[in-house]
C-alpha positions in Angstrom: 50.1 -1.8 -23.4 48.8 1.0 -21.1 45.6 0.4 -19.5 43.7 3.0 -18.2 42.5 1.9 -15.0 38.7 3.9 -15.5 38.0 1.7 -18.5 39.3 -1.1 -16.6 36.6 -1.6 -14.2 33.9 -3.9 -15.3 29.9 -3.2 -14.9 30.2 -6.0 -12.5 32.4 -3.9 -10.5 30.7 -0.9 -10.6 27.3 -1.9 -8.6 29.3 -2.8 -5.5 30.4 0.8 -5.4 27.6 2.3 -5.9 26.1 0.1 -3.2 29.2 1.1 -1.3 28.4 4.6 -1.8 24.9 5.1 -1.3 25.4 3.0 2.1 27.6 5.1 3.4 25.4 8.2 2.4 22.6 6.9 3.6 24.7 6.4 6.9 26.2 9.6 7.0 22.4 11.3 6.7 21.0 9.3 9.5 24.3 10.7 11.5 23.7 14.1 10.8 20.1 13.7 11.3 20.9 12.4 15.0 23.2 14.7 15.5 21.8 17.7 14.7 18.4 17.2 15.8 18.1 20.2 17.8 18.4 22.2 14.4 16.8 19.9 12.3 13.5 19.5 14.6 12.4 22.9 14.4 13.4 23.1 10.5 10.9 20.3 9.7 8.0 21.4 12.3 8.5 24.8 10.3 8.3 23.1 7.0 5.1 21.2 7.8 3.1 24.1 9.6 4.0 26.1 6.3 2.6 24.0 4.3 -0.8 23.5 6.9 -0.8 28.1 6.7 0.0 27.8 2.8 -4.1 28.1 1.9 -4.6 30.6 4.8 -1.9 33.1 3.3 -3.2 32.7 -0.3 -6.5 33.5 0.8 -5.6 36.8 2.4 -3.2 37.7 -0.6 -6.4 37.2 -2.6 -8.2 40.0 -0.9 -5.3 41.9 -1.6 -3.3 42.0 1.9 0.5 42.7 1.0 2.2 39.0 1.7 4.4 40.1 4.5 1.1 41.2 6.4 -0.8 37.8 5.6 1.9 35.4 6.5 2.7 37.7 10.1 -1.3 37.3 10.5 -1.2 33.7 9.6 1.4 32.7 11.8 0.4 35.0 15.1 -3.2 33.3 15.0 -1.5 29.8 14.6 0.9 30.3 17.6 -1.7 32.1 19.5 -3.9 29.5 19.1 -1.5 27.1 20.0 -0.6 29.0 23.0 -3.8 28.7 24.1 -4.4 25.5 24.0 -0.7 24.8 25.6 -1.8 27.0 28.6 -5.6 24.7 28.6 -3.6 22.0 28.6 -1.2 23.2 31.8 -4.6 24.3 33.9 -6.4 21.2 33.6 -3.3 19.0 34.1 -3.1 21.0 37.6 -6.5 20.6 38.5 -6.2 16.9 37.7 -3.0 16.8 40.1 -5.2 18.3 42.9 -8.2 16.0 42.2 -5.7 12.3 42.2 -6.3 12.0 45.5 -10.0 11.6 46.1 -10.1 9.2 43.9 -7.8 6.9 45.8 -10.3 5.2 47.5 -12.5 4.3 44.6 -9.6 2.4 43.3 -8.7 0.6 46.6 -12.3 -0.5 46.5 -12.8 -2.0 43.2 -9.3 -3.8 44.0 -10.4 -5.0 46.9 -13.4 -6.3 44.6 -11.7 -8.0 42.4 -9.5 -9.2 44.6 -12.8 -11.2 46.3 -14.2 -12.3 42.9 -11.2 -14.0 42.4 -10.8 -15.7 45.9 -8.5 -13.7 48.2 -4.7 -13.9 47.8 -4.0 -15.1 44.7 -0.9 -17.4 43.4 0.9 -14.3 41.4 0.5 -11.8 44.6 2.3 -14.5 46.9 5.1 -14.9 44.1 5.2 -10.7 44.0 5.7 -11.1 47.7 8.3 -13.3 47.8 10.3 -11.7 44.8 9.8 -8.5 46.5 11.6 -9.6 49.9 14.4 -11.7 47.5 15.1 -7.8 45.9 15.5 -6.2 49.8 18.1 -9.2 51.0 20.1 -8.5 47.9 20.2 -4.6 48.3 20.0 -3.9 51.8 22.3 -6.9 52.8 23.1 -5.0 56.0 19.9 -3.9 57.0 18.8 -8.0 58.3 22.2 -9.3 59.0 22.5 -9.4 62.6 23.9 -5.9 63.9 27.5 -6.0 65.0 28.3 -6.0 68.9 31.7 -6.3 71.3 31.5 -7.5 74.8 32.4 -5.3 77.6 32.8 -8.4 80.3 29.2 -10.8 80.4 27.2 -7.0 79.0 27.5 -7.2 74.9 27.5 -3.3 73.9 25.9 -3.2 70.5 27.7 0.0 68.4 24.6 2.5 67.0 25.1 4.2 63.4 25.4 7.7 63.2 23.1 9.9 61.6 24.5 12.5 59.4 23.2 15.4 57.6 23.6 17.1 54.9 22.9 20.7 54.9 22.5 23.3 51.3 23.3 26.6 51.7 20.2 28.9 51.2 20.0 29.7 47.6 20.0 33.3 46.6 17.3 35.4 44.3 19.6 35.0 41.4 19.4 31.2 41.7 15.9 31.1 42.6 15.2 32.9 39.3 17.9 30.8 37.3 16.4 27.4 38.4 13.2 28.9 37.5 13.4 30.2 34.1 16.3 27.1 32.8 13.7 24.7 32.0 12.0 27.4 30.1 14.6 28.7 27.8 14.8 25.2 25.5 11.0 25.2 24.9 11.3 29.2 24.3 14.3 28.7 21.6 12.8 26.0 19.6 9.6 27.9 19.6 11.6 31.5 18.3 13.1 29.3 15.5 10.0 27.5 14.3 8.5 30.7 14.1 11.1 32.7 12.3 11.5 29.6 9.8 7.5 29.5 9.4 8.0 33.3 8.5 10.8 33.2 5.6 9.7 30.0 4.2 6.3 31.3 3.3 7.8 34.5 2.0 10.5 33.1 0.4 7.9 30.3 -0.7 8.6 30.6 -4.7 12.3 31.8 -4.2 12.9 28.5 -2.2 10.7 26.5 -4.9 13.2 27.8 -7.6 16.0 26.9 -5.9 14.4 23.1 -5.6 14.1 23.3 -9.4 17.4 23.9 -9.7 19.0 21.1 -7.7 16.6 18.4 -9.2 15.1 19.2 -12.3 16.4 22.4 -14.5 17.0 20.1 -17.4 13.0 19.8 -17.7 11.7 23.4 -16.0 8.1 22.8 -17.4 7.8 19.5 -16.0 9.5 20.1 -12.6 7.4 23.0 -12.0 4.6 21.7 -12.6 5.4 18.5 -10.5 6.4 21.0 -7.5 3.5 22.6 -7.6 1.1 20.2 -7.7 3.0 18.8 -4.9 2.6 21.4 -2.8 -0.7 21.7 -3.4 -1.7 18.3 -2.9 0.4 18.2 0.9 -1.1 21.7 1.8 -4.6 19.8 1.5 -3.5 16.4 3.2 -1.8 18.3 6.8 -4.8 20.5 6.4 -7.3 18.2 5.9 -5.9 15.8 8.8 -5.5 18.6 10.9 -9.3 19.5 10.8 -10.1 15.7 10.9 -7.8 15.1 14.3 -9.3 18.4 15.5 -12.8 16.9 15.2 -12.3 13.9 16.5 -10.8 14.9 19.4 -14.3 17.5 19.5 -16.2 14.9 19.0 -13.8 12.9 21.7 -14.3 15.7 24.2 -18.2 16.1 24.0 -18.8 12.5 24.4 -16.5 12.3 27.6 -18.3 15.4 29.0 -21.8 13.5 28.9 -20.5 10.6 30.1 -19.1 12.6 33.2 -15.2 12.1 32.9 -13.5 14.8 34.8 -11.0 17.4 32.7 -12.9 15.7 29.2 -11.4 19.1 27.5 -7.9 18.2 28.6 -8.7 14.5 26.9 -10.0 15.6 24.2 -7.1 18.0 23.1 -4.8 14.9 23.9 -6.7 12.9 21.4 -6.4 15.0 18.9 -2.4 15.6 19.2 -2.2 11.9 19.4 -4.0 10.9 16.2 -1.6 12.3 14.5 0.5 8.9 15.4 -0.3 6.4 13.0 -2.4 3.3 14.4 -1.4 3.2 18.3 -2.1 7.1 18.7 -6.5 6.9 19.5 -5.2 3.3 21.9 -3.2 5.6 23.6 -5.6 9.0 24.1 -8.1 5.9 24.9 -5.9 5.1 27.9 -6.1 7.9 30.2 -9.6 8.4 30.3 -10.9 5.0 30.6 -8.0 4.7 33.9 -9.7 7.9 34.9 -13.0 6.2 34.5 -12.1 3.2 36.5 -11.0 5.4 39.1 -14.0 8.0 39.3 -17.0 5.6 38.9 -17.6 3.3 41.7 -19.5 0.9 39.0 -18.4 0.0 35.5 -21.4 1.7 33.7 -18.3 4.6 32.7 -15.8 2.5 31.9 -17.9 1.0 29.9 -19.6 4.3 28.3 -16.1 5.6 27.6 -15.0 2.2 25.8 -17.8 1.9 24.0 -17.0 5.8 22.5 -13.6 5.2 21.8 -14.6 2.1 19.5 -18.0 3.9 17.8 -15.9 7.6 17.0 -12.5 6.0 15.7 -14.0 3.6 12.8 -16.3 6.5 11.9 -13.4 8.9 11.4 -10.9 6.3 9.8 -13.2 4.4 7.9 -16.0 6.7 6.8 -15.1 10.8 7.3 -11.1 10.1 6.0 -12.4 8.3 2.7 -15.2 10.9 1.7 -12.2 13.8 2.5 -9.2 12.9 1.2 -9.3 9.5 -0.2 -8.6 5.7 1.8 -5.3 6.5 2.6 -2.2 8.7 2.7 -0.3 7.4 -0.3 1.3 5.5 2.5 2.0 1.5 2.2 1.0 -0.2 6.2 4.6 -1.3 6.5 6.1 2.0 5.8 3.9 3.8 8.1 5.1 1.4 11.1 8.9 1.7 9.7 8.6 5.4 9.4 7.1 5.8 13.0 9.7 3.8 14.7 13.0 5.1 12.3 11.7 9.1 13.4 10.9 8.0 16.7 14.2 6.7 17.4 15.8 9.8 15.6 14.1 12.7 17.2 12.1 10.8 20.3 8.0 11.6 20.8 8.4 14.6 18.1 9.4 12.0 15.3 6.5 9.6 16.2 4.1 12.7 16.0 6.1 13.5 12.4 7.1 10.7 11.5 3.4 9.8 8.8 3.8 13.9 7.5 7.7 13.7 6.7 7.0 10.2 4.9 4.5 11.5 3.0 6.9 14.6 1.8 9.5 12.2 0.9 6.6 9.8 -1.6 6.1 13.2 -3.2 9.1 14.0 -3.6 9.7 10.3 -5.0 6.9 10.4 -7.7 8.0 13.9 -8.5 11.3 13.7 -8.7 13.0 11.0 -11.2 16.8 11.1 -9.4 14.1 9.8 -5.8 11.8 7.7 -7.5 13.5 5.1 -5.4 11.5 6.8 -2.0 8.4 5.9 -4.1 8.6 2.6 -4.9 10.0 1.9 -0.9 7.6 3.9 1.0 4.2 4.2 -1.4 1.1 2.4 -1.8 1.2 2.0 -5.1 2.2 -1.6 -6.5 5.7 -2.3 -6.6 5.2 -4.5 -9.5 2.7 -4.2 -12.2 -0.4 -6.6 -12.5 1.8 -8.1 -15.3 5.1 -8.5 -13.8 3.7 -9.9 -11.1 1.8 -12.6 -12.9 5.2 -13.5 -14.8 6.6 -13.6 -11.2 4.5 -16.1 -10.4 4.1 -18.1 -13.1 8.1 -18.0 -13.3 8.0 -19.0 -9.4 5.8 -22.3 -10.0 3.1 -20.6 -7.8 -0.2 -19.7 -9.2 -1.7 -19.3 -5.8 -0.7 -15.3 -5.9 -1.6 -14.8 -9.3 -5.5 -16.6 -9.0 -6.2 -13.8 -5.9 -4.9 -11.0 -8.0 -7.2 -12.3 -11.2 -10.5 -12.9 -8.7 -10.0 -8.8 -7.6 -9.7 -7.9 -11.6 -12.7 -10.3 -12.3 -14.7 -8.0 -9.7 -14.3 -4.8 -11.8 -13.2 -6.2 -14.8 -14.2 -9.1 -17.7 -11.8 -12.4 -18.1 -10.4 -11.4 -21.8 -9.7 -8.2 -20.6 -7.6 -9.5 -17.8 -6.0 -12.8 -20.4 -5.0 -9.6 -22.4 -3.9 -7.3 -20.2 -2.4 -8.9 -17.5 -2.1 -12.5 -18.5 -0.9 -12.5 -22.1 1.4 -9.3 -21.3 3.0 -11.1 -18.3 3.8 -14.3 -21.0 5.3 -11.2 -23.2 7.2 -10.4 -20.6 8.7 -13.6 -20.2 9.1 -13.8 -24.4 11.5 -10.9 -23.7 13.7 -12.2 -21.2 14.3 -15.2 -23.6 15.0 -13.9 -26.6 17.7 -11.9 -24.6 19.3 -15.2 -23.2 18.0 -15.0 -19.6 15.2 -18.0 -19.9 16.0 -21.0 -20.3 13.6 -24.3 -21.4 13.7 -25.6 -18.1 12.1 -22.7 -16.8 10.0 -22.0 -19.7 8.2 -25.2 -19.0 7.7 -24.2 -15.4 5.4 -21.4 -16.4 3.8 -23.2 -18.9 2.7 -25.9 -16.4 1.8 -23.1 -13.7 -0.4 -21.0 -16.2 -2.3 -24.4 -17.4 -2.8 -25.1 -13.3 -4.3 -21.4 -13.7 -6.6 -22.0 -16.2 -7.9 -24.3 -13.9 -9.6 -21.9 -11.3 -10.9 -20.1 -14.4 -13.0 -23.2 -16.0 -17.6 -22.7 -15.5 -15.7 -19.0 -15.6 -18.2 -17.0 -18.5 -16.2 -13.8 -20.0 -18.9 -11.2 -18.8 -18.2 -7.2 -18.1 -19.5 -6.9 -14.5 -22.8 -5.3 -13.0 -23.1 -1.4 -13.9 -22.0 0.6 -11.2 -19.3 -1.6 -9.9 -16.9 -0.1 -13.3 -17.6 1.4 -16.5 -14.0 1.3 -17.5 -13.7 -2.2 -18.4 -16.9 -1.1 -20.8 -14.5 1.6 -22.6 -11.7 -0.9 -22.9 -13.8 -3.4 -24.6 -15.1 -1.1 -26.8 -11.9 0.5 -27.5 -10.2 -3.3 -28.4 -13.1 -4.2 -30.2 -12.7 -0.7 -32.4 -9.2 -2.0 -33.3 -10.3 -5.4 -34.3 -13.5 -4.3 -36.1 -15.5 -6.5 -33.7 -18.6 -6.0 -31.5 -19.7 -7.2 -28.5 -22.6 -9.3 -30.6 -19.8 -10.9 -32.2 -18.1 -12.3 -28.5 -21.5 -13.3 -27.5 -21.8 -16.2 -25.0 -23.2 -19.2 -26.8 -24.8 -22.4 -26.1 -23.0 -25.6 -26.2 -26.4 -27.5 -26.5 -26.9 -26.1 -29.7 -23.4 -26.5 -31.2 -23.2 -28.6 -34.5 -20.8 -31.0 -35.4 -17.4 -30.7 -36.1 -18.6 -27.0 -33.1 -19.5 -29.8 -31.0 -16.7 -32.1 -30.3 -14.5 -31.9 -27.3 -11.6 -30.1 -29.3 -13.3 -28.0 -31.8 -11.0 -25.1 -31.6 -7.5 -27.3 -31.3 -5.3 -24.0 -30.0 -1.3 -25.0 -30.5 1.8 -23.2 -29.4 3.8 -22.3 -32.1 7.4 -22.9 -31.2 8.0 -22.7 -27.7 6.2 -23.4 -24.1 5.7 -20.1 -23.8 3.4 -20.2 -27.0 1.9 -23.3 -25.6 1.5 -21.1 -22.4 -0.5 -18.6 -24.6 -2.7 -21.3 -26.1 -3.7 -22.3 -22.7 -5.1 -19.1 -22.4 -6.8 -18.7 -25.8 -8.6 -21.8 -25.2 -9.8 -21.3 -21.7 -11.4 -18.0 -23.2 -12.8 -19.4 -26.3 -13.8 -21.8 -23.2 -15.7 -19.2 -21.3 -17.7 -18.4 -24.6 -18.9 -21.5 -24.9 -17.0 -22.8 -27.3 -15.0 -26.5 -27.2 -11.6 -25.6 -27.8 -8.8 -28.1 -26.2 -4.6 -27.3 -26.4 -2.0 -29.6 -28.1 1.9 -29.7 -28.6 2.5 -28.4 -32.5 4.3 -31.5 -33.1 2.1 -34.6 -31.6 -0.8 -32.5 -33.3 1.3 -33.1 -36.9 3.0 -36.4 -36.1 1.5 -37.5 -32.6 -1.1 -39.0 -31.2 -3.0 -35.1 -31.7 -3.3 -35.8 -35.8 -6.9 -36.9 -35.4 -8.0 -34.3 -33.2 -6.3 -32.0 -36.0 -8.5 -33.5 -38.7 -11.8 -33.6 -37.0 -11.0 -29.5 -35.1 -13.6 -27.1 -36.8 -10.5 -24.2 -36.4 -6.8 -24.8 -35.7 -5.1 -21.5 -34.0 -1.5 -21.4 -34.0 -0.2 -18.9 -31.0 2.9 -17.5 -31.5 4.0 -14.7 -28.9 5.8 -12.0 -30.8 5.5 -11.7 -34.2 6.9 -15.4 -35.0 9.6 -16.3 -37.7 8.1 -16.4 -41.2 10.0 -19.8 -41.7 8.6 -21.7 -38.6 4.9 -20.1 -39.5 4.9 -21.3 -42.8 6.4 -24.6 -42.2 3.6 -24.9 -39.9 0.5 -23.9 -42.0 1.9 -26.1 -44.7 1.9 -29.4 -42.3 -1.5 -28.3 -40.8 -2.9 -27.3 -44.2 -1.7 -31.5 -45.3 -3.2 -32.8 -42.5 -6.7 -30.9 -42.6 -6.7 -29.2 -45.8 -10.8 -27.8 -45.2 -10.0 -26.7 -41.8 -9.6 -22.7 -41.3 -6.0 -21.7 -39.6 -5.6 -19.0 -37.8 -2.6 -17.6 -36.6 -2.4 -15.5 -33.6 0.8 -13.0 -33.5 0.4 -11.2 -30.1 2.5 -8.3 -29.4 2.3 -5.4 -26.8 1.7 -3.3 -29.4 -1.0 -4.9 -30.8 -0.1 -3.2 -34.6 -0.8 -4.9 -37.8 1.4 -8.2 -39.5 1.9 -8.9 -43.4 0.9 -12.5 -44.4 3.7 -14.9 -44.6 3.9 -14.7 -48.2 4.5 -18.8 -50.3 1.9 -20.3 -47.6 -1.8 -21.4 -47.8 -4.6 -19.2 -47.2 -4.7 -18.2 -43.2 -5.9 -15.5 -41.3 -3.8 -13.6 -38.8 -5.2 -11.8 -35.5 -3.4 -9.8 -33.4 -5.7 -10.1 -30.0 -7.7 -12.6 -28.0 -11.0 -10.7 -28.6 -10.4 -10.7 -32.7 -9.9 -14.9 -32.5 -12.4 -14.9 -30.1 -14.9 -13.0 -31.9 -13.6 -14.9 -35.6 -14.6 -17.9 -33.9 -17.9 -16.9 -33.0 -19.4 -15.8 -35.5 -18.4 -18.8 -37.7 -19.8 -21.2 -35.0 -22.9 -19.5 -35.1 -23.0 -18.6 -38.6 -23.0 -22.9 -38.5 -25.7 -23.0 -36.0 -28.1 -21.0 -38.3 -27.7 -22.7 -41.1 -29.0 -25.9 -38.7 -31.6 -24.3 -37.3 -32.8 -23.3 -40.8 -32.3 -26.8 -42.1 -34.4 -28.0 -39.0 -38.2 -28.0 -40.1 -39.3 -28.5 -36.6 -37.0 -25.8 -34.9 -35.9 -27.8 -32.1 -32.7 -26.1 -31.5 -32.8 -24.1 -28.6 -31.7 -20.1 -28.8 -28.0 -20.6 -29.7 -26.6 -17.3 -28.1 -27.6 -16.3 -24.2 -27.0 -12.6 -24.1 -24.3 -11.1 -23.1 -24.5 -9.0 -19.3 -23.3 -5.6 -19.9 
């Protein structure tokens, strides 16, 4: 039999290739990038200063200037600007060569200061010493060994070294001009190629966007165009937007260090706002210079001090105040990517990548939620969750650890109520886990982990009431509610908050509301969570195994429950629901059963048709809300019964 040898290879054999393959890729890019850095520099400073003179070119096309003229205008003021502030830059870096010197004594002094606060010669300077004449034995060997000599009769003649010298040959004018313009002609180059690359990409701008479409997304040219667009638009704003923030910091920067009296504060100020751009360490280092150049101007401390004290009052206000209100609280950026993307550009293309390194990330998380075939950039570099609230609750649960999913439920709880996050989070999570056992990948063992891990969880929830928040903090967990309660045909009246004190019997015993998993732990899982929010209502409810509630130790509970709810995640097998409404129908034949099929959809279920009268609900507010209304349908007929009205108000009002 012939075997053809494409068919041969298994799944299982196929991700190792494609592992295989993307590594070497993936190595292959970072190669080229290395290698061709001199080309590829220039392409990506164009790329990103396009995208900062996009809004400037649309502007003057709108007042109808022909686009060839707006993007020449566009770029000669951006490279004229920049110009200037190179040759700012060069002048005060001169003057502050010519001024080093005076301020050498300042620094001696305050050495000399310190140096008597702490007592002289210190333990550290004497090691220094004595390391620093270990270094000169072992280099200049020669230089203390005694100096060779030969005796000429009793006189020793001692043999002198001789000096020699080295002498150039007087350059010529050709040389002179060559060693003056070589250092010249790199900077020069790059600069010609940024700029001509500047030019044709905003002129070419939709030709080039086309050509994107094409290579990623021609299948779907709606969709794609749109996505490219909007990308476009949204990184012409963010390298805008940071580029006027950095520029008025380093303003702000600048002014500050001119009142305080810090020589060449314009020079500082332009160097804060280039470093900025360096995520995290770029203000520490701008904060550097000046405050050495304060220590060194001011014979006291009152300018150190001054400049520290500006440094620490501008940057917070900037980060943590001006960046939110502009452009959101943060890049789209996770902390850990920004670090890895500053130090895998830095060592690519030196200082340029650390300076490009946050922009060209932020290109690539576009391009990831964007592009489908590079979704993968997202999901490494974004801030977005990796895993959904959901999947990282069944994580957890499956991982014996409810320590992760407790912090994740108290930020929910701050915005949202506790059914919405059992429904939304919690029970989906448990669905989750329903899914990866019915295909085989879940076995009992494990099953009962997350059973044992969500009960510990219903722990931190118990004195927990299921209240929406304060207004203001979030009015979308108001929508929700009233959208889930539309579905069920509820209200928020009908999940009111009762009173246990005013609970009648059978309402009042410990396990009024007996909650049972239907066949597996995950059901009993779900149960947990039914009762702990029929818990939060105010309502007794308690959790049992199905079968120590029919046969067990549980049958009396059964009998004295005012509801049993069976909890069945899925839609549950007709033969295990009926067999199980039959037993619990034997055992208390007056006690209303309700079965609880929950699904992600959420949709409608057929009664099990040969079975006793039961209700089905399809969401924790619907059983919730059955089994308030019954209990306080209970509680009026009490209080009605009760000539002296004793019973205090049996339902506290719900905050919403």
């Amino acid at each position: 039999m012939q075997i053809d040898p494409v068919k041969s290879v298994s799944a299982g054999d196929e991700a190792p290739i494609r592992v295989a393959s993307f590594s070497v890729i993936f190595a292959l890019i970072i190669a080229a990038l290395y290698l061709g850095r001199e080309v590829f520099v220039p392409i990506s400073l164009a790329v990103l200063l396009s995208f900062v003179l996009a809004p400037a070119v649309r502007l003057l096309q709108r007042i109808h200037i022909p686009r060839a003229l707006a993007v020449l205008g566009s770029v000669g003021i951006a490279f004229m600007l920049l110009f200037v502030v190179g040759s700012i830059i060069a002048k005060q870096l001169n003057q502050l060569a010519g001024d080093l010197p005076q301020y050498q004594a300042t620094i001696v002094s305050k050495i000399d200061s310190v140096r008597g606060i702490a007592g002289g010669s210190t333990t550290l300077e004497r090691a220094a010493a004595m390391l620093k004449q270990l270094g000169e034995e072992i280099q200049h060997p020669a230089a203390n060994a005694p100096a060779a000599s030969h005796s000429n009769g009793d006189n020793p003649v001692v043999a002198k070294p001789l000096k020699v010298e080295v002498l150039q040959p007087d350059p010529g004018a050709l040389e002179n001009i060559r060693v003056l313009i070589a250092p010249l002609i790199s900077p020069l180059a790059t600069t010609g190629i940024i700029i001509i690359f500047v030019v044709f990409i905003l002129i070419q701008r939709e030709d080039l966007r086309n050509r994107v479409i094409r290579l990623f997304g021609s299948n779907d040219l709606q969709r794609t165009t749109a996505a490219i667009d909007d990308a476009a638009s949204r990184l012409s704003k963010l390298f805008l937007n940071q580029l006027l923030i950095n520029s008025s910091f380093g303003l702000a920067i600048g002014i500050g260090l001119t009142t305080i009296g810090i020589p060449r504060a314009i020079l500082w100020g332009i160097l804060a706002a280039v470093l900025r751009f360096v995520p995290y360490i770029g203000s520490l280092i701008a904060a550097l210079f000046p405050l050495a150049l304060a220590l060194a101007v001011d014979p006291g401390w009152s300018m150190l001090i001054g400049t520290l004290a500006l440094f620490l009052i501008v940057e917070p206000v900037v980060g943590h105040v001006v960046e939110p209100m502009v452009y959101g609280r943060s890049t789209g950026l996770s902390p850990v990517a920004v670090v890895l993307s500053a130090t895998f550009w830095t060592a690519l293309w030196g200082p340029v990548g650390l300076v490009m390194a946050t922009p060209l990330t932020v290109c690539l998380v576009v391009l990831g939620r964007h592009v489908e075939r590079l979704a993968f950039l997202d999901v490494m570099f974004g801030d977005r969750p990796a895993l959904s609230p959901p999947e990282i609750f069944y994580q957890r649960m499956l991982a014996g650890d409810p320590t992760e999913a407790a912090e994740m439920a108290e930020e929910f709880l701050k915005e949202r109520s506790l059914s919405a996050y059992m429904e939304e989070v919690a029970l989906r999570g448990l669905l989750l886990a329903k899914s990866d056992c019915d295909r085989g990948k879940l076995n009992n063992e494990r099953m009962e982990r997350i059973n044992t891990t969500v009960e510990a969880l219903c722990e931190d929830f118990a004195n927990l009431e299921d209240r929406i928040p304060d207004a203001g903090s979030s009015t979308n967990d108001v929508e929700a509610v009233a959208a889930l309660d539309a579905m069920s045909q509820t209200s928020m009246q009908e999940c009111a908050i009762l009173d246990r004190q005013s609970l009648p019997a059978p309402w009042s015993a410990d396990r009024a509301i007996l909650c049972l998993g239907g066949a597996s732990p995950l059901d009993d899982a779900a149960a947990a969570l039914l009762a702990q929010l029929l818990d939060a209502h105010g309502l007794n409810a308690g959790t049992e195994r199905l079968g120590r509630a029919i046969r067990g130790p549980g049958v009396g509970a059964t009998r004295d429950s005012a509801v049993i709810f069976l909890s069945y995640l899925g839609d549950g097998k007709d033969a295990q629901i009926r067999f199980a409404v039959r037993q619990l129908g034997r055992l208390a034949p007056n006690v209303p059963v309700l079965v609880g099929c929950w699904s992600f959809d959420g949709g409608e279920r057929s009664p099990v048709q040969g079975t006793p009268a039961y209700r089905v609900v399809r969401s924790f507010r619907e059983g919730t809300a059955y089994c308030v209304r019954h209990a306080q349908a209970d509680i009026e007929k009490v209080i009605s019964l009760d000539p002296t009205g004793s019973f205090s108000s049996p339902v506290t009002a719900q905050a919403s």
